[in-house]
N, C-alpha and C positions, 0 to 999 in steps of 0.2 A: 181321674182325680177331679173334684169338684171343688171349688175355689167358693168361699164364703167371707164375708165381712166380719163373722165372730172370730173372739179371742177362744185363743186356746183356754182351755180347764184341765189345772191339775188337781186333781184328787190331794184331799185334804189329808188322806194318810201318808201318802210321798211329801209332803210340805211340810209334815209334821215329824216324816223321819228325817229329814235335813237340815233341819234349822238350831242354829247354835243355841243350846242353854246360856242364859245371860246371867248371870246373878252377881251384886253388886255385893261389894265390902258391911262388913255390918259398921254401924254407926253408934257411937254411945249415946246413949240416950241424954245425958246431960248436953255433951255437947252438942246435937240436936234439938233440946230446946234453946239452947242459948243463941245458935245459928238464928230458929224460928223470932225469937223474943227481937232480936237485937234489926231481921229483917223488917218484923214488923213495927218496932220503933224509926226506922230509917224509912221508912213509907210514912207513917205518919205525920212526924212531925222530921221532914229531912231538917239537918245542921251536917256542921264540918264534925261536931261530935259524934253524931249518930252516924257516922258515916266511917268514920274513923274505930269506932265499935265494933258494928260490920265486919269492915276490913278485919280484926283482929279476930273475931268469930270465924271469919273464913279460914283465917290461916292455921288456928288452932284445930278446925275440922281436917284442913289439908295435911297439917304436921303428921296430926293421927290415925289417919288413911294412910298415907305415905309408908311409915313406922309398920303399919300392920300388914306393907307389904301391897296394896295397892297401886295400879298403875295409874297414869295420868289422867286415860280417857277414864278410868272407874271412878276417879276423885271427881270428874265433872258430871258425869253421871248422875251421883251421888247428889250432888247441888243442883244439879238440874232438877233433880224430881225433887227437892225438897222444894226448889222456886217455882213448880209447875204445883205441888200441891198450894204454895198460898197464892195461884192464882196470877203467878208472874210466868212470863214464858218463851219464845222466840220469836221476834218479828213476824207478822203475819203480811201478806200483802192484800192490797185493796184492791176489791176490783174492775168499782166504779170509782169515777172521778166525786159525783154526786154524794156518796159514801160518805166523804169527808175526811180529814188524815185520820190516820189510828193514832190512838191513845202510847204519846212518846214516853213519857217519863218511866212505865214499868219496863219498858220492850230496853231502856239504858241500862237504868240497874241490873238487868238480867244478863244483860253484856257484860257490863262492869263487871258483875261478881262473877262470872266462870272467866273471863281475863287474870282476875285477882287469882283464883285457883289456879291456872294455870303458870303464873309469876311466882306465887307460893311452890308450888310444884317443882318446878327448875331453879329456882335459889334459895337458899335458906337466907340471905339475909336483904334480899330483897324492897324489907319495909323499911 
């Protein structure tokens, strides 16, 4: 037996027979824009108002997933890629000091709002 430094390779067709189909709750399209509308108001110009909008846009997205039978992690899901398509996302880490901090304010809101979903989630009357 001969001992080497490389990683194993699995063939892309075993990895492709194994791996779970993922598919997320469908989202209504209104309420999808008004999530988008409402995040990208609370980026722009943040207030306790627009924030508080927000809030309400989430929960109305959560109510509705919920209702349609979606689980918890589906509803974050859900909000995740919509915060990953405009560009908001998960903490990254740095990996020089030189680097200089990452950009805190979206890496919050992103927190925030799948906290918010998950509080929407587990109580109804939460707010």
């Amino acid at each position: 037996m001969r001992v080497t430094n490389e990683a194993p390779v699995t063939p892309a067709s075993v990895v492709g027979a194994h791996a779970p189909q993922v598919s997320r709750p469908a989202l209504d399209a209104d309420l999808r824009s008004r999530l988008l509308l409402r995040l990208d108001a609370a980026t722009a110009r943040p207030s306790a108002d627009a924030m508080a909008a927000l809030r309400s846009a989430v929960t109305d997205v959560v109510d509705h997933l919920k209702a349609d039978g979606a689980s918890a992690e589906e509803v974050v899901a859900v909000v995740d890629a919509l915060l990953r398509e405009r560009g908001l996302g998960p903490p990254t880490p740095v990996l020089h000091v030189e680097a200089g901090p990452a950009p805190q304010g979206g890496v919050v809101l992103y927190v925030r709002l799948l906290e918010w979903c998950v509080r929407a989630y587990q109580c109804d009357d939460w707010w």
